[in-house]
N, CA and C atoms as an extended XYZ file, in Angstrom:
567
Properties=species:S:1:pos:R:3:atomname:S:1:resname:S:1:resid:I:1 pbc="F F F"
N       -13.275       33.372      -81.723 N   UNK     1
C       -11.837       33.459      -81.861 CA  UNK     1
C       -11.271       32.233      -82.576 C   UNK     1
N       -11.876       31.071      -82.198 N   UNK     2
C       -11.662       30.048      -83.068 CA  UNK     2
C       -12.660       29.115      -83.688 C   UNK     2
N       -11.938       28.789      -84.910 N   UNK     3
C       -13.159       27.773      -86.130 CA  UNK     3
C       -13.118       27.079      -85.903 C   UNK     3
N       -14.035       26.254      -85.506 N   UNK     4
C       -14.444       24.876      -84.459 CA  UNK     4
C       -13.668       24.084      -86.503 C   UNK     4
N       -13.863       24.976      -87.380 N   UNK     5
C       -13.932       23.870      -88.522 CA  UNK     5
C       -12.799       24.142      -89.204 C   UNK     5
N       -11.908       24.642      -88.709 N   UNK     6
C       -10.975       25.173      -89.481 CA  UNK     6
C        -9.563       24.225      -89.467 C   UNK     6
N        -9.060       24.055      -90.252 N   UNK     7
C        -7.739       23.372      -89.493 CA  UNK     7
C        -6.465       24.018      -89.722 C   UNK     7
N        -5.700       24.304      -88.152 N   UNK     8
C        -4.882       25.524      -88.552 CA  UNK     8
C        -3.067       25.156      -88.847 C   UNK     8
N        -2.485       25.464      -89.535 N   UNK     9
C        -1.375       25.560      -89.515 CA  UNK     9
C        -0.416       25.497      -87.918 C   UNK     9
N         0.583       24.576      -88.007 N   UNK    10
C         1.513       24.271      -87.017 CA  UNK    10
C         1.381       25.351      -85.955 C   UNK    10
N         2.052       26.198      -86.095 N   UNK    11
C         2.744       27.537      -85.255 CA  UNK    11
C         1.405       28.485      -85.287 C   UNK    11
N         0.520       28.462      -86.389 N   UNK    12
C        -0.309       29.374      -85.692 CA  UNK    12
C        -1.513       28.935      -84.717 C   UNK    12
N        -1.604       27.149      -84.605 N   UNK    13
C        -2.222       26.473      -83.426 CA  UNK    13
C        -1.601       26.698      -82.788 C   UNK    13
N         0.029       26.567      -82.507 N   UNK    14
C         0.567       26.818      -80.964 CA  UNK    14
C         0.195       28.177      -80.434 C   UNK    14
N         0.638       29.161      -81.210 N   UNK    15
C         0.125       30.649      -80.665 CA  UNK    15
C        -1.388       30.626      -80.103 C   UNK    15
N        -2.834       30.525      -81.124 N   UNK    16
C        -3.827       30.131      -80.382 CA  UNK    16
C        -3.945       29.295      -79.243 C   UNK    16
N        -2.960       28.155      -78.631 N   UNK    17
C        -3.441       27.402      -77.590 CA  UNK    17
C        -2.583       28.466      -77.065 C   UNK    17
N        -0.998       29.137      -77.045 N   UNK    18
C        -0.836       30.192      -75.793 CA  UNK    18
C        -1.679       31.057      -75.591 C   UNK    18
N        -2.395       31.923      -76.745 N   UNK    19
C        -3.215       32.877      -76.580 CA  UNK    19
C        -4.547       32.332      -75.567 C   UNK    19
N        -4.947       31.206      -76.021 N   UNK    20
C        -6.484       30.808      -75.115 CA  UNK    20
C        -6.416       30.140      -73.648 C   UNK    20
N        -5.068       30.250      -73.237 N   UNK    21
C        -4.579       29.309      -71.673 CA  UNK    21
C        -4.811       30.230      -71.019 C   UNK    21
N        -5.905       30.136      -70.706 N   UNK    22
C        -6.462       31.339      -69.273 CA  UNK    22
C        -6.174       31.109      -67.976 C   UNK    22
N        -5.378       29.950      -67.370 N   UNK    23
C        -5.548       29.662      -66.256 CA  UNK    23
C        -4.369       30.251      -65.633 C   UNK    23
N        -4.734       30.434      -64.140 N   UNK    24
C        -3.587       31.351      -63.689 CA  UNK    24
C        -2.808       30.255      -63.249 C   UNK    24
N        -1.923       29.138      -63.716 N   UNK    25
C        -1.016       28.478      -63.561 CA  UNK    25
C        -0.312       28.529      -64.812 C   UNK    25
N         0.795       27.675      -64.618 N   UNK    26
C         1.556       27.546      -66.110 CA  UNK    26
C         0.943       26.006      -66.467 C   UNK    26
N         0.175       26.119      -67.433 N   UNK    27
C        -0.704       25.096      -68.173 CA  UNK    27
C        -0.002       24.146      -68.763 C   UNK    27
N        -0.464       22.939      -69.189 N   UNK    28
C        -0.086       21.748      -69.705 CA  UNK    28
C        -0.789       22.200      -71.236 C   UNK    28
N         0.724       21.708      -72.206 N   UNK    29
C        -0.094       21.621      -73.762 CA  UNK    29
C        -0.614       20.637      -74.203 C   UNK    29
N        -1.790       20.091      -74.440 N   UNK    30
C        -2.014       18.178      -74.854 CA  UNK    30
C        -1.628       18.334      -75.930 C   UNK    30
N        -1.684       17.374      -76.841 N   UNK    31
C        -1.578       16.602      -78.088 CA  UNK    31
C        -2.608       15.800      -78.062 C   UNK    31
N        -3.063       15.775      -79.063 N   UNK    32
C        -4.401       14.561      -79.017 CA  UNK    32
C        -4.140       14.423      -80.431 C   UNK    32
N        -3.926       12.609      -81.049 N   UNK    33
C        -3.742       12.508      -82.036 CA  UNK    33
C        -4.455       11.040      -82.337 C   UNK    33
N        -5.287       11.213      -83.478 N   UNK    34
C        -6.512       10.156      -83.618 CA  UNK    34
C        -5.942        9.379      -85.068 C   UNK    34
N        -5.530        8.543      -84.307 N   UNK    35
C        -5.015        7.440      -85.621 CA  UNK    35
C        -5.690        6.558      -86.544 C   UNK    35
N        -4.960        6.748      -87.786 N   UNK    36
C        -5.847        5.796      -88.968 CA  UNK    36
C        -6.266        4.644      -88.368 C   UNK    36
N        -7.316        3.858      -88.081 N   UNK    37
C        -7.316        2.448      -87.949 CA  UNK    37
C        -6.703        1.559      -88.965 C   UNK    37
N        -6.965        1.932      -89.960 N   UNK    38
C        -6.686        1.014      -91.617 CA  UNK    38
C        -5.285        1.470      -91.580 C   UNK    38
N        -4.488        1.563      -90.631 N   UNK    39
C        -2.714        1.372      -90.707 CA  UNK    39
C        -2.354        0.822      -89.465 C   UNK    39
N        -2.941        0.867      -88.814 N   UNK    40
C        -2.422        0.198      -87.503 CA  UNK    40
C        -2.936       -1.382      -87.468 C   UNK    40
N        -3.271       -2.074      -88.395 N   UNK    41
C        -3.725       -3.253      -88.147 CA  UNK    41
C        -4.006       -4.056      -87.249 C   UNK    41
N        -3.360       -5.134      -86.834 N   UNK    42
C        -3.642       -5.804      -85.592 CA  UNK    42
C        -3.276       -4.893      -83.849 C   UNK    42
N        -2.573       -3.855      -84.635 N   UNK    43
C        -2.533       -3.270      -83.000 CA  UNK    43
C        -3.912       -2.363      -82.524 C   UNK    43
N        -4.683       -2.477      -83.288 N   UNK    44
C        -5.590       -1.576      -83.221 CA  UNK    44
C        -5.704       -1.150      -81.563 C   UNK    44
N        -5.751       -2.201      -80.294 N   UNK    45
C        -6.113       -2.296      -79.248 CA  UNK    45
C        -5.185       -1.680      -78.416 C   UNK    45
N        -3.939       -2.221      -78.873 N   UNK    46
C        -2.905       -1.718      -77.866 CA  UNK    46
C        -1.949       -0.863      -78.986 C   UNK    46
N        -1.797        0.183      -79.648 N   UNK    47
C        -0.459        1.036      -80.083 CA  UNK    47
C        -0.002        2.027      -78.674 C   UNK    47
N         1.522        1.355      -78.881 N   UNK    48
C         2.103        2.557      -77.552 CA  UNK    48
C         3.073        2.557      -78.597 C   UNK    48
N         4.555        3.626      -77.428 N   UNK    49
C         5.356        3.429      -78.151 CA  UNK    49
C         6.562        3.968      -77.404 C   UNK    49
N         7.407        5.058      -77.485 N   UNK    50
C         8.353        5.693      -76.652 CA  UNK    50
C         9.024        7.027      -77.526 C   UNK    50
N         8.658        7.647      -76.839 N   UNK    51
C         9.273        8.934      -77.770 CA  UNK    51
C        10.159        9.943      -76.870 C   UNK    51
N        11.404       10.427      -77.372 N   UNK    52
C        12.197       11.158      -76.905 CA  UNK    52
C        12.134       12.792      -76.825 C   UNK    52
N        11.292       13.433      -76.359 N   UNK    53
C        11.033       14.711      -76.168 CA  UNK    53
C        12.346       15.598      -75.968 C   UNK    53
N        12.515       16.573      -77.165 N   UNK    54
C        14.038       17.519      -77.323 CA  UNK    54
C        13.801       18.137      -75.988 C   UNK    54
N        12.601       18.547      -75.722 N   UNK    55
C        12.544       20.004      -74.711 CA  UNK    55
C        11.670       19.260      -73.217 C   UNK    55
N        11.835       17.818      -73.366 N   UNK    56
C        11.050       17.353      -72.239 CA  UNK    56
C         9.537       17.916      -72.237 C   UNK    56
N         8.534       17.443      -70.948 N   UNK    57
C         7.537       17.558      -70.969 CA  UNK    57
C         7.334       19.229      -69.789 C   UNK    57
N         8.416       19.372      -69.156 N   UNK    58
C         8.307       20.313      -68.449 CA  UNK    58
C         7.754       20.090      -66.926 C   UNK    58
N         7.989       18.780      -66.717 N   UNK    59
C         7.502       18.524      -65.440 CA  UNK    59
C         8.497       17.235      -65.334 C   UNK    59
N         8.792       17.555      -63.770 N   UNK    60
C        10.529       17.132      -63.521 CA  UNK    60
C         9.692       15.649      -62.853 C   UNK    60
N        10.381       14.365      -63.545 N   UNK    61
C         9.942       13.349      -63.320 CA  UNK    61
C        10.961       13.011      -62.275 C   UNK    61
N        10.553       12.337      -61.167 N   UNK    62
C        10.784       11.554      -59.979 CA  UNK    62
C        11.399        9.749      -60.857 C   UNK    62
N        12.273        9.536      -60.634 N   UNK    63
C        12.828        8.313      -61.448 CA  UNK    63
C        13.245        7.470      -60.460 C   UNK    63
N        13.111        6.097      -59.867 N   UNK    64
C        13.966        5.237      -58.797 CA  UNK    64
C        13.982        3.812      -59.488 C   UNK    64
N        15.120        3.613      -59.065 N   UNK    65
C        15.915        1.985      -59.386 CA  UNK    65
C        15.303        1.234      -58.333 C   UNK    65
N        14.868        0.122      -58.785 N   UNK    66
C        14.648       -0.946      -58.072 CA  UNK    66
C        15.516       -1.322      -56.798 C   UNK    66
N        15.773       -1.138      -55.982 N   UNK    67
C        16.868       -2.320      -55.288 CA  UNK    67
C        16.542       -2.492      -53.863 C   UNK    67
N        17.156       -2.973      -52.959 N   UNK    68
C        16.577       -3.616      -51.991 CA  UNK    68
C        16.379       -2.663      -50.762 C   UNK    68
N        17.111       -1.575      -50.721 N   UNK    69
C        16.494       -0.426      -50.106 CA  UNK    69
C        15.536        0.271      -49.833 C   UNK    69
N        15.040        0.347      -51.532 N   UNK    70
C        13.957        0.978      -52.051 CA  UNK    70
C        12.791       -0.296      -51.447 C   UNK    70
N        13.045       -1.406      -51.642 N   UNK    71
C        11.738       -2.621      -51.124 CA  UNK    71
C        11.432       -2.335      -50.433 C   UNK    71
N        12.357       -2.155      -49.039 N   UNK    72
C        11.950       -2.002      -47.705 CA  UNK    72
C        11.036       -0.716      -47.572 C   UNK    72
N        11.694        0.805      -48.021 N   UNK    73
C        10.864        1.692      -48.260 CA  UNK    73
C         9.265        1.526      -48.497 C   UNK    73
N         8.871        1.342      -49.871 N   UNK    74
C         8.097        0.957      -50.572 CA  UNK    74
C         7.185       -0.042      -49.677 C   UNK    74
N         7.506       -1.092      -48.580 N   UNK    75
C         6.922       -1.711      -47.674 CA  UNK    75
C         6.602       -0.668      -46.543 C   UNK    75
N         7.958       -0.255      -46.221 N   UNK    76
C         7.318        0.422      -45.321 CA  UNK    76
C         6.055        1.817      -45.294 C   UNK    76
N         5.953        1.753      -46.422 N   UNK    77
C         4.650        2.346      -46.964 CA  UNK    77
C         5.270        3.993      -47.517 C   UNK    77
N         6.404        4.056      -47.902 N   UNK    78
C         6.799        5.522      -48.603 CA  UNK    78
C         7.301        5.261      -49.939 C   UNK    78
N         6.431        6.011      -50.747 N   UNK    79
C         6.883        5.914      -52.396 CA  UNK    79
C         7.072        7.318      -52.722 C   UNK    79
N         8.344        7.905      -52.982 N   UNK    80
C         8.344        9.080      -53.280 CA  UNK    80
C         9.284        9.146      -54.490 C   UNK    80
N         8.935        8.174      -55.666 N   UNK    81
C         9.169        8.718      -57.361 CA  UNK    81
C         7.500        8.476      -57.976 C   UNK    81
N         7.830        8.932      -59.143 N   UNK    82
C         7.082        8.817      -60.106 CA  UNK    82
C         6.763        7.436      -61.300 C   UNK    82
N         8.136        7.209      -61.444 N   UNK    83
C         8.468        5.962      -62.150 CA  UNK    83
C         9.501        5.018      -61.452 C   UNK    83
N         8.936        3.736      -61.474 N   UNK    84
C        10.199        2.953      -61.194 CA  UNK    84
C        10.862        1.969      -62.005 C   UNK    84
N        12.162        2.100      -62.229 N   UNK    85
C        12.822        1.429      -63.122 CA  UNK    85
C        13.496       -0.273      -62.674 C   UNK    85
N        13.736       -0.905      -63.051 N   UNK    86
C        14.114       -2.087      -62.759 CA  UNK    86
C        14.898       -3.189      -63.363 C   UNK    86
N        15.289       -3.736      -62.935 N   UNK    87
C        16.710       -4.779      -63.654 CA  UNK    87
C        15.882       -6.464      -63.842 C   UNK    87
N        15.497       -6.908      -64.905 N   UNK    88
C        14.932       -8.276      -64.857 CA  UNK    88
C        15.022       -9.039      -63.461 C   UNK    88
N        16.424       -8.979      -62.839 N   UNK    89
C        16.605      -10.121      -61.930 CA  UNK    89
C        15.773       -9.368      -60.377 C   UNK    89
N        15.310       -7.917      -60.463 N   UNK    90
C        14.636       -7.681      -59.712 CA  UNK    90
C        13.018       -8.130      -59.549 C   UNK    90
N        12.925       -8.816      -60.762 N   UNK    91
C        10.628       -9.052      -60.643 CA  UNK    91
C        10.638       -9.686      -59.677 C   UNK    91
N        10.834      -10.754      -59.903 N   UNK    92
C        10.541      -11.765      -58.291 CA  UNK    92
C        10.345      -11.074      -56.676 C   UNK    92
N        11.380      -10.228      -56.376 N   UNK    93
C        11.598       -9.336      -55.467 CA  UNK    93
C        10.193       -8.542      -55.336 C   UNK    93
N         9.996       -7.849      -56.572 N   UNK    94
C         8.833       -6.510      -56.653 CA  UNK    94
C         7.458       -7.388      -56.769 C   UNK    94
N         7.589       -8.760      -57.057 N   UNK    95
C         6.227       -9.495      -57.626 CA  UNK    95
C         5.523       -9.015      -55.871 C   UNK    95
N         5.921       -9.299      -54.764 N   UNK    96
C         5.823       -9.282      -53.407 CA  UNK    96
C         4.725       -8.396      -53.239 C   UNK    96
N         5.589       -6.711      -54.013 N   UNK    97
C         4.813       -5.645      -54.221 CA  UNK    97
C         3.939       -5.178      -55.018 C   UNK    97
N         3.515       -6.221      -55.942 N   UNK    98
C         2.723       -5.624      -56.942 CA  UNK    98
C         1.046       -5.012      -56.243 C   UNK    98
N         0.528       -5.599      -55.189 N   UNK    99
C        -0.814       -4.994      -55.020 CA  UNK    99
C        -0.360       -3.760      -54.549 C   UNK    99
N         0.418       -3.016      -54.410 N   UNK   100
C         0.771       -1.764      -53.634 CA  UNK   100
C         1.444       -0.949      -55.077 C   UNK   100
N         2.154       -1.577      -55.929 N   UNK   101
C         2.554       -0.996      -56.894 CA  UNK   101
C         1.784       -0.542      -58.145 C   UNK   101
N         0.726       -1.827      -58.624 N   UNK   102
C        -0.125       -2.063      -59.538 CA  UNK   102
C        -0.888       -0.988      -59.499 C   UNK   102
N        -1.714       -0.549      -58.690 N   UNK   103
C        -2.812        0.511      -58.545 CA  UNK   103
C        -2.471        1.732      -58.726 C   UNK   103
N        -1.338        2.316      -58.501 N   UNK   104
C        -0.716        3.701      -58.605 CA  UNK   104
C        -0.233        3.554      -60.269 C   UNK   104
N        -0.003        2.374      -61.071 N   UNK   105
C         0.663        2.748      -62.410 CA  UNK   105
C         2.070        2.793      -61.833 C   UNK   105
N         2.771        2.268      -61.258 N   UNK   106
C         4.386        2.192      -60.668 CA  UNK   106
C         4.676        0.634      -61.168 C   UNK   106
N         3.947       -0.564      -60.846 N   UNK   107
C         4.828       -1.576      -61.069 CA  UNK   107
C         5.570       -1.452      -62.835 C   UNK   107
N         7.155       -1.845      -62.655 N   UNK   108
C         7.431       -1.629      -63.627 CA  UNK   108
C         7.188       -3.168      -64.853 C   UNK   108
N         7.495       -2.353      -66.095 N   UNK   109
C         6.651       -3.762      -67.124 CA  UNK   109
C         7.526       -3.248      -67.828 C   UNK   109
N         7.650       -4.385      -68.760 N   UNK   110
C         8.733       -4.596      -69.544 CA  UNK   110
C         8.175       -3.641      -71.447 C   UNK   110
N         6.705       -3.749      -71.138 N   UNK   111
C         5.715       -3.399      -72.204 CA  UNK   111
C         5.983       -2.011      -72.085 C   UNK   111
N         6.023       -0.947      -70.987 N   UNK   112
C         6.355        0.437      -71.026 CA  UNK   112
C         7.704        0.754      -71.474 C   UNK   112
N         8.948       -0.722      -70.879 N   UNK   113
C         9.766       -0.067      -70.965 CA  UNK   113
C        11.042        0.655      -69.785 C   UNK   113
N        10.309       -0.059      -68.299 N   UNK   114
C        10.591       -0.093      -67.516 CA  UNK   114
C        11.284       -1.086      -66.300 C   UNK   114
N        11.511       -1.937      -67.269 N   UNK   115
C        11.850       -3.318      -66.920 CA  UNK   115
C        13.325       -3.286      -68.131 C   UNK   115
N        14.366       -3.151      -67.443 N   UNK   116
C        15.578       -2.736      -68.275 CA  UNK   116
C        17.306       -4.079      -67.782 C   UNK   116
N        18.012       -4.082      -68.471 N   UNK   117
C        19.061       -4.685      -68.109 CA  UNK   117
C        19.580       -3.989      -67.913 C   UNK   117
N        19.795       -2.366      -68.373 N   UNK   118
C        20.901       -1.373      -67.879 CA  UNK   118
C        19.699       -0.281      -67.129 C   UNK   118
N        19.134       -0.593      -65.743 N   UNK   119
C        18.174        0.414      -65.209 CA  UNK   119
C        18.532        1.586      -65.071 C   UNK   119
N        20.374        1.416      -65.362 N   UNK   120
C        20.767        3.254      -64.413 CA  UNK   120
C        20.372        4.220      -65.863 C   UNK   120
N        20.822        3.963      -67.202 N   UNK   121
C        20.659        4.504      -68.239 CA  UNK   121
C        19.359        4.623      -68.582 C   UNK   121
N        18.697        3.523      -68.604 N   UNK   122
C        16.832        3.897      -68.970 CA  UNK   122
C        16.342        5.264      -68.085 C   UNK   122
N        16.744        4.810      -66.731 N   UNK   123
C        16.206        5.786      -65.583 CA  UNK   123
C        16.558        7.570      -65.963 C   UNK   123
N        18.219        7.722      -67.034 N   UNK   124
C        18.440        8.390      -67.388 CA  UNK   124
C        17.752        9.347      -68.437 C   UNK   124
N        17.320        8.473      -69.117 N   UNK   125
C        16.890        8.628      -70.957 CA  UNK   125
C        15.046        8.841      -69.811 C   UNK   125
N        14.542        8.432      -68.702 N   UNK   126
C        13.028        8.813      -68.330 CA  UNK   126
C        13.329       10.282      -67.784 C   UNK   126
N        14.025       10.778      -67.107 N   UNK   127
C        14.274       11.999      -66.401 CA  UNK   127
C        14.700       12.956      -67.644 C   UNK   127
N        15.247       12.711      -68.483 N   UNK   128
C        15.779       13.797      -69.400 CA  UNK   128
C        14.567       13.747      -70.519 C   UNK   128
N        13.301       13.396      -70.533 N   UNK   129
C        11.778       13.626      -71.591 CA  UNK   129
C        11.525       12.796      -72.252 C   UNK   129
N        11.711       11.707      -72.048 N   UNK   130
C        11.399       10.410      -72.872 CA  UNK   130
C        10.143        9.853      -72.026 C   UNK   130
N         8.791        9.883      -72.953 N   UNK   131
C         8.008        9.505      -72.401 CA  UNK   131
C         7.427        8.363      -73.012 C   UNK   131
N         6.413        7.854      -72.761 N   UNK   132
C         5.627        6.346      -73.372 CA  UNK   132
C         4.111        7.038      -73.970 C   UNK   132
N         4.191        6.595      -74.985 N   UNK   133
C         2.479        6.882      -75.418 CA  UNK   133
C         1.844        5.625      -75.828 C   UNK   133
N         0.371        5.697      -75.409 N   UNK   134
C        -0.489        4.676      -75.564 CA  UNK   134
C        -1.766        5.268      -76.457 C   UNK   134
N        -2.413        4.422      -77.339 N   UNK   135
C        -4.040        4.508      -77.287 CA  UNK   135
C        -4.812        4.235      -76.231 C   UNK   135
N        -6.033        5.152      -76.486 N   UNK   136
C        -7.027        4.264      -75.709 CA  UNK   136
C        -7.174        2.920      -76.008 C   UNK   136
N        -7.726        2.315      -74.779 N   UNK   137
C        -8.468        1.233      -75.802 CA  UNK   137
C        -9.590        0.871      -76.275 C   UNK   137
N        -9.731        0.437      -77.021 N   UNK   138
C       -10.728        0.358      -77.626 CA  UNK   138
C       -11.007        1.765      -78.981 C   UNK   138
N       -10.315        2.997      -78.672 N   UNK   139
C       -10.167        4.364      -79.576 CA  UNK   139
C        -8.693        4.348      -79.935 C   UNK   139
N        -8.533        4.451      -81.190 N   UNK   140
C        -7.901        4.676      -82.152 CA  UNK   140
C        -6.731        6.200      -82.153 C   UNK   140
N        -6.997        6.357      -80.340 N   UNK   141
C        -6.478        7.810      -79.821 CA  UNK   141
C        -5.327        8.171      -78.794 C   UNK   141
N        -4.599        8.837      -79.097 N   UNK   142
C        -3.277        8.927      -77.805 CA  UNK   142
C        -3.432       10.308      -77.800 C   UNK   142
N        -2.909       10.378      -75.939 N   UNK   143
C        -3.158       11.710      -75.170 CA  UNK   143
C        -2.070       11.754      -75.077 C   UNK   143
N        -1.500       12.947      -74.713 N   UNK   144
C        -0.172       13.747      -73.903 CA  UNK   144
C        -0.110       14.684      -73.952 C   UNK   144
N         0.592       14.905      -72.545 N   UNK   145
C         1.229       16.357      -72.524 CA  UNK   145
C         2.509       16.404      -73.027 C   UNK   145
N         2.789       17.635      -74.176 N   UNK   146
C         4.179       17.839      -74.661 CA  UNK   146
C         4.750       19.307      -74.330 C   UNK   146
N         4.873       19.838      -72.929 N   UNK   147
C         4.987       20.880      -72.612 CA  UNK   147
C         4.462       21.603      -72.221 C   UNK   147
N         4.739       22.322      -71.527 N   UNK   148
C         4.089       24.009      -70.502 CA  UNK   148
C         3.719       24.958      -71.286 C   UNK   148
N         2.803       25.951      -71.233 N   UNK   149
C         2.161       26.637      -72.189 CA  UNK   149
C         3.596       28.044      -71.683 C   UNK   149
N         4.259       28.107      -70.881 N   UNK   150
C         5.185       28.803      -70.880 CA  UNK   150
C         6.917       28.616      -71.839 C   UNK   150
N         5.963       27.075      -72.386 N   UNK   151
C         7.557       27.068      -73.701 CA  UNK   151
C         7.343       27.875      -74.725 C   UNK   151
N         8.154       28.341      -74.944 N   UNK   152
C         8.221       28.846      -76.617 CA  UNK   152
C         7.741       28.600      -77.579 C   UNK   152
N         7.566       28.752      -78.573 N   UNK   153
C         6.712       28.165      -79.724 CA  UNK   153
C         7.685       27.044      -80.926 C   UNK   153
N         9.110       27.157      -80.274 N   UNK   154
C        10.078       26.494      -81.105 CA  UNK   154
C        10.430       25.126      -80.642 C   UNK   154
N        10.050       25.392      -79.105 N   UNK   155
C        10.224       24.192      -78.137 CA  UNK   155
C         9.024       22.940      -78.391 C   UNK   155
N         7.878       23.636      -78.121 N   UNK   156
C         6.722       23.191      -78.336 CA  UNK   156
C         6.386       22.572      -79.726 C   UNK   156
N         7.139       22.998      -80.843 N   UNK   157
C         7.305       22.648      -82.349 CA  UNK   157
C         7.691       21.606      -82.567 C   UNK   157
N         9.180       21.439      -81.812 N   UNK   158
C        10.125       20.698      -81.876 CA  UNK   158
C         9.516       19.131      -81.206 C   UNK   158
N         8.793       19.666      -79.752 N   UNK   159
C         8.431       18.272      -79.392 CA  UNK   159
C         7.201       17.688      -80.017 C   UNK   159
N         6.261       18.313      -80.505 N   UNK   160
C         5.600       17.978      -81.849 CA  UNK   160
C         6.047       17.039      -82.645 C   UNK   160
N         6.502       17.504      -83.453 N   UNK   161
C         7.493       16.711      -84.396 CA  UNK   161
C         7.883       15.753      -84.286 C   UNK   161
N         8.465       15.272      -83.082 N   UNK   162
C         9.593       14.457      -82.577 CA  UNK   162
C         8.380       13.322      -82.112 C   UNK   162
N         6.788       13.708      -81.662 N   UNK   163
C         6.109       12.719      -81.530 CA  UNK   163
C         5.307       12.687      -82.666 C   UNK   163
N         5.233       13.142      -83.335 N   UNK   164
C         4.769       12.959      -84.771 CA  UNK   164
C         5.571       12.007      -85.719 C   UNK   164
N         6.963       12.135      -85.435 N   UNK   165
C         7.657       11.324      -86.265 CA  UNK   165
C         7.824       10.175      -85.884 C   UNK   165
N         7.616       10.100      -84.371 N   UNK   166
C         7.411        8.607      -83.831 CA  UNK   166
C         6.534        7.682      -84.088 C   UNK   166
N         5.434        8.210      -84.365 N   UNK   167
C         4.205        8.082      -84.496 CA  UNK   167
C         4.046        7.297      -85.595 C   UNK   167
N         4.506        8.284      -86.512 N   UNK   168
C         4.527        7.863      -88.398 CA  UNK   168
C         3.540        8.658      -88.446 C   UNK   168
N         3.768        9.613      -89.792 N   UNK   169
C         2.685       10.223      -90.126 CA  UNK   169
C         1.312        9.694      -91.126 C   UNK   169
N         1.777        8.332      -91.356 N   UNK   170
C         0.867        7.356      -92.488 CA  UNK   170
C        -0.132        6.779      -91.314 C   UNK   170
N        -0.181        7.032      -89.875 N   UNK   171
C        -0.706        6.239      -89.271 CA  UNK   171
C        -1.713        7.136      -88.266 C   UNK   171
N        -1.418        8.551      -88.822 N   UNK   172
C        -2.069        9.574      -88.545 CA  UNK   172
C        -4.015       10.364      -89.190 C   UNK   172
N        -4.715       10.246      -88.550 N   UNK   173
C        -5.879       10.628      -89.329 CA  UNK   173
C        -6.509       12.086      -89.195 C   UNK   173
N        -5.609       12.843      -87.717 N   UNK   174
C        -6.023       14.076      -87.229 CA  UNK   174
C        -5.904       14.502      -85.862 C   UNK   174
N        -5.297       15.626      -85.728 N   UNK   175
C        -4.096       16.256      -84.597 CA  UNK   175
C        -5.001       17.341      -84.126 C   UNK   175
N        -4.997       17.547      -82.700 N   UNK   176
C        -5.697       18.476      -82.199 CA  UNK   176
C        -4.440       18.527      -81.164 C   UNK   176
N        -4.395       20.107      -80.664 N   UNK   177
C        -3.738       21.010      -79.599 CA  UNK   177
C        -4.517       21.540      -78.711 C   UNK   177
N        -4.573       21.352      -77.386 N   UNK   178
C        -5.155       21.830      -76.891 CA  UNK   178
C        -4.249       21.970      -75.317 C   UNK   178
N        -4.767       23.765      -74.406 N   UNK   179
C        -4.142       23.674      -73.236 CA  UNK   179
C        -4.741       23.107      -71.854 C   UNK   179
N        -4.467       23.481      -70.733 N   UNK   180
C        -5.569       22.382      -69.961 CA  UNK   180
C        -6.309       23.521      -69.962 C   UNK   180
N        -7.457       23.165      -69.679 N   UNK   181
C        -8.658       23.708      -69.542 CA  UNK   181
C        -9.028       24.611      -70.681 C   UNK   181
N        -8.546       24.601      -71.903 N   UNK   182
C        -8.700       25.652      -72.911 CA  UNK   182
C        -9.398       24.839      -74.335 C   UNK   182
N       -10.160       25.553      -75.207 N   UNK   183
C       -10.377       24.567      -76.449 CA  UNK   183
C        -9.037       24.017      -77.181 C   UNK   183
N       -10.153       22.942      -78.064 N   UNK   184
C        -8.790       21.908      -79.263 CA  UNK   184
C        -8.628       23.192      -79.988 C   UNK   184
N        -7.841       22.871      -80.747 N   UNK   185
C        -7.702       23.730      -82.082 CA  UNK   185
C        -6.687       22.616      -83.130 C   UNK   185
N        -7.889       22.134      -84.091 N   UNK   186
C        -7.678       21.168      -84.852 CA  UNK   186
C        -5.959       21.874      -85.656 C   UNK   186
N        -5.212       20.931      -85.837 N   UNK   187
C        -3.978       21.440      -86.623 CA  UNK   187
C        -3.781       20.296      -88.144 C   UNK   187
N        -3.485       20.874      -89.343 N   UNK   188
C        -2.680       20.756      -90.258 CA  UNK   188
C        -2.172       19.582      -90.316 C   UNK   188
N        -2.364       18.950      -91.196 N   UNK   189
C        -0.808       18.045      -91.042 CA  UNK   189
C         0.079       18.410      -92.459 C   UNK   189
């Protein structure tokens, strides 16, 4: 059904990854996008970045502000967001928490983007599909999910794009789609 060698056009990879999502859940779409080395120069190790998803990722992010409520919580051993956002004059406070924060991917850093002077608005712009992308390290490669295999094919286009253009397409060497548990299907650029 598909050419391991083929490389397919935009919209007719999205249709193949809806067509091949066999799983009886509503599936995650990846993006897998393998970047030029010979444009990324010295970042070779670390490229991230932040990209604003039109149609979100389709999975409702848990968002909390730092503040002294939340400490006590968080001590008292209940973490119930996903991301936590924070105001500079809060580190000192959270430094307390970092062995409890660090290990889950919660302490917030200023490098993601999560470490803010206006936390209520960042926290805003994370809940409405703005996500962070990284390389591996050491690979020249960034993962994500950009949507539910139950979006549309216009939705799914759109947030494409929108991390493609973040991206830069000069810094691009080759785009694969794939659903969870389903094959890549190399795409076009």
């Amino acid at each position: 059904m598909i050419d391991k060698t083929k490389l397919y056009p935009l919209a007719e990879a999205i249709a193949l990854v809806k067509k091949t999502s066999l799983t009886k859940f509503d599936g995650t779409v990846e993006l897998h996008v393998n970047l030029n080395p010979m444009s990324l120069g010295d970042a070779k190790g670390d490229y991230r970045g932040t990209v604003s998803l039109p149609h979100g990722t389709g999975k409702e992010v848990r968002v909390a502000i730092a503040d002294d409520a939340l400490l006590s919580k968080i001590e008292s051993g209940t973490i119930d967001f996903d991301v936590l956002v924070a105001h500079p004059s809060m580190m000192p406070k959270l430094a307390k928490l970092a062995k409890t924060l660090g290990p889950k991917g919660l302490m917030p850093n200023p490098k993601n983007g999560t470490v803010s002077p206006d936390p209520e608005k960042r926290a805003k712009e994370l809940a409405h599909g703005q996500v962070n992308f990284k390389a591996e390290p050491g690979n020249p490669i960034i993962h994500m999910g950009i949507g539910k295999v139950s979006f549309d094919e216009k939705k799914l286009t759109e947030n494409i794009q929108a991390i493609l253009t973040s991206i830069g397409m000069t810094k691009i060497s080759r785009v694969t789609l794939a659903s969870t548990m389903g094959p890549g299907i190399k795409v076009a650029l």
